[in-house]
C-alpha positions as a Markdown table, in Angstrom:
| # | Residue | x | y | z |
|---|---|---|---|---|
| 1 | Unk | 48.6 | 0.7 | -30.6 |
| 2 | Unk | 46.7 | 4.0 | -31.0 |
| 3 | Unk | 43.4 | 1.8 | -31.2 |
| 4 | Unk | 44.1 | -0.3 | -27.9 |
| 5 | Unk | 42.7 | 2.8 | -25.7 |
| 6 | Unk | 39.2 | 3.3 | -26.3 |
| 7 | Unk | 39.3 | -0.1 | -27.0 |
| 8 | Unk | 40.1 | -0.9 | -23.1 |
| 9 | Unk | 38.3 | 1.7 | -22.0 |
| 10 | Unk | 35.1 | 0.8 | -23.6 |
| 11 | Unk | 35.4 | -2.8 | -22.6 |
| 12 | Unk | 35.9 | -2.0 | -18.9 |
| 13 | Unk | 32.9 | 0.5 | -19.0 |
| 14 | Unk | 31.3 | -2.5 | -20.2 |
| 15 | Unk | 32.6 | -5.1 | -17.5 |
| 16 | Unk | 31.4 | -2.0 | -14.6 |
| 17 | Unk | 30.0 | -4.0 | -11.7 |
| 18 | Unk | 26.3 | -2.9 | -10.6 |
| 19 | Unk | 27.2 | -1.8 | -7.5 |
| 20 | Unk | 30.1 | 0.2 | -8.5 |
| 21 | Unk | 27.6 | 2.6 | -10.5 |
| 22 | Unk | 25.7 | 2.1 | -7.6 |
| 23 | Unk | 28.7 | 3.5 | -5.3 |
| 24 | Unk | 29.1 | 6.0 | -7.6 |
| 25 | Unk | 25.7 | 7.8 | -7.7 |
| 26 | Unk | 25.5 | 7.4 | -3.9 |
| 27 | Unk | 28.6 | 9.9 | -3.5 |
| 28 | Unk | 27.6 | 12.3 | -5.9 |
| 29 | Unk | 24.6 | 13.0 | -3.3 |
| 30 | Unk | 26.3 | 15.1 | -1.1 |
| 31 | Unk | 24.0 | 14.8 | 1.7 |
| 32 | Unk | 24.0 | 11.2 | 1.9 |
| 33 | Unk | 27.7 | 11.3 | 2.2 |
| 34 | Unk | 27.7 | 14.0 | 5.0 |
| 35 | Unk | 25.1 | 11.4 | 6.8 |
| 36 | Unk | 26.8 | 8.2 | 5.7 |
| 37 | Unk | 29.9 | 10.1 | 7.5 |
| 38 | Unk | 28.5 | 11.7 | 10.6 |
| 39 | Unk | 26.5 | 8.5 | 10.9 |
| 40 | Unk | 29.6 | 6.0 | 11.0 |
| 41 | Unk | 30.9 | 8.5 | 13.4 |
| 42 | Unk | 28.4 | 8.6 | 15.8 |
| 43 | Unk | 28.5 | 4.4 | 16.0 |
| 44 | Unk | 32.6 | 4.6 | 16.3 |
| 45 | Unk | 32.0 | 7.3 | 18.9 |
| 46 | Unk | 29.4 | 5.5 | 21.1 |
| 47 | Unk | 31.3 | 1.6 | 20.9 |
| 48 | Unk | 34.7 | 3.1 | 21.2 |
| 49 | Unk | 33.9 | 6.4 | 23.4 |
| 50 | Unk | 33.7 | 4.6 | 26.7 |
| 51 | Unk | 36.7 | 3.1 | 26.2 |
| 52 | Unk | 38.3 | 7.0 | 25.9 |
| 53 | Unk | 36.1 | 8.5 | 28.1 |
| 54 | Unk | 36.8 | 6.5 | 31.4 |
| 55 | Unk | 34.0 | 8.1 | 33.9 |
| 56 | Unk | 31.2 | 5.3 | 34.1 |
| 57 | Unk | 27.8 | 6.9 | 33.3 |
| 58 | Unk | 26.4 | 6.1 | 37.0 |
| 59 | Unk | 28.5 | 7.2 | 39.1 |
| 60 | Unk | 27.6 | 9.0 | 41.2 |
| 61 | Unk | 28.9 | 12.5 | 42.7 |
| 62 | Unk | 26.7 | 14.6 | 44.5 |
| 63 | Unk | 29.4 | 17.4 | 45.4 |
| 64 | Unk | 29.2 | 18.3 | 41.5 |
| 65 | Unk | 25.6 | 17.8 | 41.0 |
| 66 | Unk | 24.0 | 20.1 | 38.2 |
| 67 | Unk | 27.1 | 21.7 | 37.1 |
| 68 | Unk | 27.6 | 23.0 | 33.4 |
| 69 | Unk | 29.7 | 22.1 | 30.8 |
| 70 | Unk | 33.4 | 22.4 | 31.8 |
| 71 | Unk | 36.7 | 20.4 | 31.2 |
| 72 | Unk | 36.2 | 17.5 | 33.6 |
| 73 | Unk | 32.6 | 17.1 | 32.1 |
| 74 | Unk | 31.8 | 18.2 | 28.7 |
| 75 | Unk | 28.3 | 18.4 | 28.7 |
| 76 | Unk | 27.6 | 19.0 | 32.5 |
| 77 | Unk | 26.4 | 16.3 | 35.0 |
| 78 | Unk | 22.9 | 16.0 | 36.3 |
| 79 | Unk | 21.0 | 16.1 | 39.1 |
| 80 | Unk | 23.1 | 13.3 | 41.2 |
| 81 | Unk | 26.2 | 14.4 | 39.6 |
| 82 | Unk | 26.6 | 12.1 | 37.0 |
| 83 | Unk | 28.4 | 12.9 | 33.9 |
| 84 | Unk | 26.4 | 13.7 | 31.0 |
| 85 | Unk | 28.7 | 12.7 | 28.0 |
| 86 | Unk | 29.0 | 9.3 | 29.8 |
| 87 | Unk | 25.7 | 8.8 | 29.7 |
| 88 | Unk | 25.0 | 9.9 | 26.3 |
| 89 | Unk | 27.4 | 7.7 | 25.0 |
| 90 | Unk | 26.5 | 4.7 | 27.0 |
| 91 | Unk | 22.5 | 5.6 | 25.8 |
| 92 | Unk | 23.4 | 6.2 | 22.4 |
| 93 | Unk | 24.6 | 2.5 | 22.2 |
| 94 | Unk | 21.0 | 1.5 | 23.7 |
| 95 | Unk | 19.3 | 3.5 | 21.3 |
| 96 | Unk | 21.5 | 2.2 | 17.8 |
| 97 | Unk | 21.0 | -1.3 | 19.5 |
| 98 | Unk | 17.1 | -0.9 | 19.7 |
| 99 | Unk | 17.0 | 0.5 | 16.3 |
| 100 | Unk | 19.2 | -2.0 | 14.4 |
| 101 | Unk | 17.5 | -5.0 | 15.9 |
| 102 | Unk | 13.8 | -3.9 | 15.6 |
| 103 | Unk | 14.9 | -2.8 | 11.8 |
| 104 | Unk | 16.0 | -6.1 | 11.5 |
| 105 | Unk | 12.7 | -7.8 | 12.8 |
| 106 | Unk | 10.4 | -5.8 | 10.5 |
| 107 | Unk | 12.2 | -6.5 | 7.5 |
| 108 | Unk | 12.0 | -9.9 | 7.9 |
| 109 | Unk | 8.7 | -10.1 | 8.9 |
| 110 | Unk | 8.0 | -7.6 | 5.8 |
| 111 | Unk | 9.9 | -8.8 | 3.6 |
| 112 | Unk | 8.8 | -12.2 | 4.4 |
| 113 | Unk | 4.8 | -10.9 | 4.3 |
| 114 | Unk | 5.8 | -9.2 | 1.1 |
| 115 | Unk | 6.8 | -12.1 | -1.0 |
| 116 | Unk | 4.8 | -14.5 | 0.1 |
| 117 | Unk | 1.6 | -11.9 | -1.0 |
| 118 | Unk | 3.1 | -11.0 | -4.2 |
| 119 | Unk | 4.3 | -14.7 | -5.2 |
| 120 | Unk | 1.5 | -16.5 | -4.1 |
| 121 | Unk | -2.2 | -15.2 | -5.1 |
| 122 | Unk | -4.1 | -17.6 | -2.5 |
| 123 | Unk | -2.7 | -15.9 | 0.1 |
| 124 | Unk | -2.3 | -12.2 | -1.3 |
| 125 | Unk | -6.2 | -11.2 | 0.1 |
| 126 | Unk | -5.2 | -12.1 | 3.9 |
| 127 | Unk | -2.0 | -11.0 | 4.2 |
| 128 | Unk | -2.7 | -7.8 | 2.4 |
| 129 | Unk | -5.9 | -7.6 | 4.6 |
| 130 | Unk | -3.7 | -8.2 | 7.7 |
| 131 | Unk | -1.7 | -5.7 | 6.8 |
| 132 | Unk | -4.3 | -3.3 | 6.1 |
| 133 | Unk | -5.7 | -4.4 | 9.7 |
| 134 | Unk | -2.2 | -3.2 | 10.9 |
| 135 | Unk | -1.8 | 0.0 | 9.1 |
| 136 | Unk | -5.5 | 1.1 | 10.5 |
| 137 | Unk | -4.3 | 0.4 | 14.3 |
| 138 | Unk | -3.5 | 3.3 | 16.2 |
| 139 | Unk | 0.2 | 2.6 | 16.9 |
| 140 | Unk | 0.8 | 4.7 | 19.9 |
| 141 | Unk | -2.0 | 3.4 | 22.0 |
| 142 | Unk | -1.1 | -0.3 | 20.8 |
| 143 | Unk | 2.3 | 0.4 | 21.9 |
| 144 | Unk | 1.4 | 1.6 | 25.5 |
| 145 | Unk | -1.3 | -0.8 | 26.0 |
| 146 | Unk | 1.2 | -4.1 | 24.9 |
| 147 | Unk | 4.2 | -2.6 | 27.2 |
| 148 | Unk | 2.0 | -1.8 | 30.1 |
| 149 | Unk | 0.5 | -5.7 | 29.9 |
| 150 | Unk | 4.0 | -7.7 | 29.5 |
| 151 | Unk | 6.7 | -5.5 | 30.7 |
| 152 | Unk | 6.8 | -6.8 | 34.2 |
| 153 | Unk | 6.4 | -10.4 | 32.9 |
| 154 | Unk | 9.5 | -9.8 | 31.1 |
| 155 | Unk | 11.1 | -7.8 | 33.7 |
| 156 | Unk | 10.8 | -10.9 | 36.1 |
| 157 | Unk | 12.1 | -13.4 | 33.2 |
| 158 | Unk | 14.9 | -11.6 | 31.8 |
| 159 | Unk | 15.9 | -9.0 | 34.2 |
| 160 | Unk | 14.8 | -5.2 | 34.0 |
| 161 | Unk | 17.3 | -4.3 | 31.0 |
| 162 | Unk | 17.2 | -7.0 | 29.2 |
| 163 | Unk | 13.1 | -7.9 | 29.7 |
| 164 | Unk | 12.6 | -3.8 | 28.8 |
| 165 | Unk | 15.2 | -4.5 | 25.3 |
| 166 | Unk | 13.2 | -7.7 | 24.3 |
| 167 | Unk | 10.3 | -6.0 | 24.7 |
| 168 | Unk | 11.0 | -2.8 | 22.9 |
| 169 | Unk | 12.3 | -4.1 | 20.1 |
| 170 | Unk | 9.6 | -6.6 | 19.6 |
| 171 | Unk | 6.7 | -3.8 | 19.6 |
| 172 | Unk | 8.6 | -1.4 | 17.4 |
| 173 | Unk | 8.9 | -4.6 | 15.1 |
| 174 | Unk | 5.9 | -6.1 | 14.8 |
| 175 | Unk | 4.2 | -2.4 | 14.1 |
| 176 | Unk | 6.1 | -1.2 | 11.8 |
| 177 | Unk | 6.4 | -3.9 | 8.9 |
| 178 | Unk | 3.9 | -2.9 | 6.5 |
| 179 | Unk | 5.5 | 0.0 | 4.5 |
| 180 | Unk | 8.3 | -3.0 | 3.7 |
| 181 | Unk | 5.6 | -5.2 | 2.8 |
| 182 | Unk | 3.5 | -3.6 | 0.3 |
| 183 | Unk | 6.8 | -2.4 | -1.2 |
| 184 | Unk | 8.1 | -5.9 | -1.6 |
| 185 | Unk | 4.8 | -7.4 | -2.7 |
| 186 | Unk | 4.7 | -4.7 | -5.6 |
| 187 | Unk | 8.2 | -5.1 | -7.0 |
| 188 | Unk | 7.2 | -9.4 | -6.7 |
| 189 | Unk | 3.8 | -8.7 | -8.5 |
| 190 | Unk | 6.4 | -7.1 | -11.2 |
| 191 | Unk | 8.9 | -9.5 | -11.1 |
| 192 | Unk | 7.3 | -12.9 | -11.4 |
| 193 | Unk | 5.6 | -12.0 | -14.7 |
| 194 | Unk | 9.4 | -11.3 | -16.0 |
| 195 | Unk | 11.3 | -13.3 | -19.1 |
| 196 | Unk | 13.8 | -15.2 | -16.6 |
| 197 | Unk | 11.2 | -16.2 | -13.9 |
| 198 | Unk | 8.7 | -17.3 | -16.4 |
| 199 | Unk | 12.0 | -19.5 | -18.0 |
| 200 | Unk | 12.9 | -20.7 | -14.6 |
| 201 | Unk | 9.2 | -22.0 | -13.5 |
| 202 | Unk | 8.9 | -23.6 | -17.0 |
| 203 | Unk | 11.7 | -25.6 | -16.4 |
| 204 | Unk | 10.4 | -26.7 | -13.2 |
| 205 | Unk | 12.0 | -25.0 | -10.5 |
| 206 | Unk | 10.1 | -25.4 | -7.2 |
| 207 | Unk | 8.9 | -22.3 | -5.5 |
| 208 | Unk | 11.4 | -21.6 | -2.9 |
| 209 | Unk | 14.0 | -21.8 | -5.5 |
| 210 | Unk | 12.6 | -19.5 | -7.5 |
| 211 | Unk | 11.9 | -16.8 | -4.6 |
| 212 | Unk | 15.4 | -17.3 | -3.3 |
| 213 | Unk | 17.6 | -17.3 | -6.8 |
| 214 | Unk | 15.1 | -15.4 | -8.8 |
| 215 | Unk | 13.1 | -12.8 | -7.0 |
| 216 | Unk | 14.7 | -11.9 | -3.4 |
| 217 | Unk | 17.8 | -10.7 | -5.8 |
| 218 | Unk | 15.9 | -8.3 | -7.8 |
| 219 | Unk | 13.8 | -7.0 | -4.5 |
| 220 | Unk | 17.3 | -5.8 | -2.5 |
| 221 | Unk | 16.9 | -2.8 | -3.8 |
| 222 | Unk | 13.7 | -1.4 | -2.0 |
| 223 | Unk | 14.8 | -3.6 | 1.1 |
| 224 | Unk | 17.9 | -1.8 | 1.5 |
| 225 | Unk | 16.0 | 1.6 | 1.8 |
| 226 | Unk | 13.2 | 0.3 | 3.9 |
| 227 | Unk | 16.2 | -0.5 | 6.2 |
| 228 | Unk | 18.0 | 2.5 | 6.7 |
| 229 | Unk | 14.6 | 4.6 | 7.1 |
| 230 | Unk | 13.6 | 1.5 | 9.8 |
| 231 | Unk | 16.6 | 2.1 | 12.1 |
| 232 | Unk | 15.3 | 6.0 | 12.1 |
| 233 | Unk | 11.6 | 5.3 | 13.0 |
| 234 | Unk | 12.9 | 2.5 | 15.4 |
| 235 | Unk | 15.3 | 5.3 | 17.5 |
| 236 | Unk | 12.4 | 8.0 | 17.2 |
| 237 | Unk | 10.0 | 5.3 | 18.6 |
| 238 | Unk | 12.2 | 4.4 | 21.3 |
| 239 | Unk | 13.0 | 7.9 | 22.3 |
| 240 | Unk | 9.2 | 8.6 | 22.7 |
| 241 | Unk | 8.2 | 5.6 | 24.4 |
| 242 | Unk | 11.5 | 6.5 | 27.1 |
| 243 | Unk | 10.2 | 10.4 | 27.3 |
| 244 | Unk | 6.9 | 8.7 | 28.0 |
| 245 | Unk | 8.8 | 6.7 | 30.7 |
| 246 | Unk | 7.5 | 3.7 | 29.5 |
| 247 | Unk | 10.9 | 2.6 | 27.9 |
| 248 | Unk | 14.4 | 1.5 | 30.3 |
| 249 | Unk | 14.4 | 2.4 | 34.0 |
| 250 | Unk | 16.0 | 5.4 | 35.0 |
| 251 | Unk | 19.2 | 3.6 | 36.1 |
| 252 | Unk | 19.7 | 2.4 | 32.2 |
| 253 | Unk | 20.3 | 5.4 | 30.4 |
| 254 | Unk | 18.8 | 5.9 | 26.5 |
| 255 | Unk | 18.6 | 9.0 | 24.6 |
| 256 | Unk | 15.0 | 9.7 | 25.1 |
| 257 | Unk | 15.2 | 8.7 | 28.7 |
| 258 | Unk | 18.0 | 11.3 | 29.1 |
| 259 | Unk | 15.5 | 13.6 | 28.0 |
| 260 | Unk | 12.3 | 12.2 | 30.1 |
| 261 | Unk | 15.1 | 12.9 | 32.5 |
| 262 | Unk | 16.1 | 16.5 | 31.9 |
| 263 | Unk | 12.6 | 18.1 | 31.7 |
| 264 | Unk | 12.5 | 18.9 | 35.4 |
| 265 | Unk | 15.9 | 20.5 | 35.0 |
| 266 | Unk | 15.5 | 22.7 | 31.7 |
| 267 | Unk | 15.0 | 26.0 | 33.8 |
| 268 | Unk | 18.6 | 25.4 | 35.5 |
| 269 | Unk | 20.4 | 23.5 | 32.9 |
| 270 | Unk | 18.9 | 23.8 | 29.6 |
| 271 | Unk | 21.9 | 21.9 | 28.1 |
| 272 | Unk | 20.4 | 18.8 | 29.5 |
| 273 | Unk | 17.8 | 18.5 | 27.0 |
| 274 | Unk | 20.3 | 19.9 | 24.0 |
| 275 | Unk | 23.2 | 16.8 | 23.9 |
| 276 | Unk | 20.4 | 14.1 | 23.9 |
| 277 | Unk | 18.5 | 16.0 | 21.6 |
| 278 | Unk | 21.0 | 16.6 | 18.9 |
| 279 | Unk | 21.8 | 13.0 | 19.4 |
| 280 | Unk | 18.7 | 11.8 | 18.1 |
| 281 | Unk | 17.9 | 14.7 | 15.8 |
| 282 | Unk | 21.1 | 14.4 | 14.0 |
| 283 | Unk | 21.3 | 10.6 | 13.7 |
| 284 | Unk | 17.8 | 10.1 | 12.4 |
| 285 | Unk | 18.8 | 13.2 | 9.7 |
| 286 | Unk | 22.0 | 11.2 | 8.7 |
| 287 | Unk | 19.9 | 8.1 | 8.5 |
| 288 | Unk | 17.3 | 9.6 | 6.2 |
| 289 | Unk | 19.8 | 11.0 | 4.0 |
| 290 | Unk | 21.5 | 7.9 | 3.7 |
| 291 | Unk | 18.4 | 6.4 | 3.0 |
| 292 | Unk | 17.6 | 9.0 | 0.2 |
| 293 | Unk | 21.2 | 8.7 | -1.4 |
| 294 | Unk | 20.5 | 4.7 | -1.2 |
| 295 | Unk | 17.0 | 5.1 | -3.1 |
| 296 | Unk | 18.7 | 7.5 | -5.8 |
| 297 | Unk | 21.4 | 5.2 | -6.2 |
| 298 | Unk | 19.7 | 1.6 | -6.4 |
| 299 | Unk | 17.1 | 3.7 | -8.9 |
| 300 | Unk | 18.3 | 2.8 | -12.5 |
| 301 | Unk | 15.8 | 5.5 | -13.9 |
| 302 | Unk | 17.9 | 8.1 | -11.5 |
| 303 | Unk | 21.5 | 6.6 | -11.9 |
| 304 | Unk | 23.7 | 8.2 | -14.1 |
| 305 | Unk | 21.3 | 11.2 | -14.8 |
């Protein structure tokens, strides 16, 4: 009976899931708990605020125009009187929108660029030259000159708010794919010379088994990071485009328009520009250290240290 302890314990250490270490490491980095939690807080508090928080972000009450922060409006109202905590609540759902999506549309397209130069070598010289061809683009430029040419196109096909989303998300996508993509291509470079892919190909499994059983698995790792750091860039990229007021119209409030908004207005109500701000300052923090706590974690070289 004395023996059956340690035994137990010593099988159980030895049944530990992968993901449970993996749990475990990422709470021990205390800052990518703080932004895990602030992070899931700020995505409860912008789907469920405006259900709470009953004014509607546009209306519109010119009696109480420019007003500070006070009881009936937390964080002031604006130049036509419309609450401000409305609207940053209704443009922080916007901006977590744009940067989830466009996240998931350059993964994909870098993940997919990624394996497909790192399994295949006939193909690894393009796509590694396209990507290359992409990484030497001037991004800000690209992104001004491809909104100025299409947005009204979409505008008149989709509507203002939805044309302005498609569009959005589909420049922050396509131009900013290639970090995931030579990531991916050098953990598939890595992977496909491996015991268990060698094994699999000898035994004739076709190639899109292979990627999809074999090496997709083993590349999650690097993916996951990529992702969390993609939904930052994607809200800082939407926030700059918006202050540029090349973003949503003025009528569709996001975090950076709020603050292309506010400029004019920093001299009477410098609170204005703080709440939008904070917003995006704090959410890309949480996001990075959740994507630092993530890369730790998923790090078997780091893990357990």
């Amino acid at each position: 009976m004395t023996e059956s302890g340690p035994t137990n314990t010593a099988l159980s250490d030895r049944h530990r899931s992968h993901w449970a270490d993996v749990r475990d490491q990422f709470l021990t980095h205390r800052g990518a708990t703080l932004g895990m939690i602030f992070f899931v807080f700020v995505c409860l508090a912008v789907l469920f605020g405006p259900f709470l928080w009953t004014l509607e972000p546009q209306t519109i009450d010119i009696r109480a125009k420019n007003q500070g922060p006070s009881l009936a409006h937390p964080m002031g109202t604006d130049q036509l009187g419309r609450d401000t905590f409305a609207q940053v609540l209704a443009g922080g759902q916007v901006s977590l929108a744009v940067g989830v999506t466009a996240m998931f549309l350059s993964l994909v397209l870098g993940t997919l660029v990624g394996v497909l130069a790192g399994f295949f070598r006939r193909v690894d010289g393009p796509l590694m030259r396209l990507t290359d061809l992409f990484l030497a683009l001037p991004l800000l430029p690209l992104l001004l000159v491809i909104i100025m040419l299409f947005r009204d196109t979409l505008r008149a096909a989709f509507g203002p708010e939805t044309g302005i989303f498609i569009l959005i998300v589909f420049v922050i996508g396509i131009t900013s794919w290639m970090q995931t993509a030579r990531i991916v291509r050098g953990d598939v470079l890595a992977l496909k010379e491996r015991e268990f892919v060698i094994a699999a190909r000898s035994i004739g499994t076709p190639p899109h088994r292979l990627i999809l059983r074999h090496v997709l698995p083993n590349v999650l790792s690097p993916i996951m990071v990529s992702a969390t750091l993609g939904i930052a860039n994607a809200i800082i990229t939407e926030s700059a485009l918006s202050f540029l007021g090349l973003g949503f119209p003025s009528d569709f409030p996001t975090w950076g328009r709020l603050l292309f908004d506010s400029t004019n207005f920093m001299t009477l109500n410098p609170e204005r520009v703080i709440w939008p701000g904070l917003a995006i300052s704090l959410t890309v923090l949480s996001v990075n250290y959740i994507g630092d706590g993530l890369r730790d974690a998923l790090d078997p070289r780091i893990r357990g240290r």
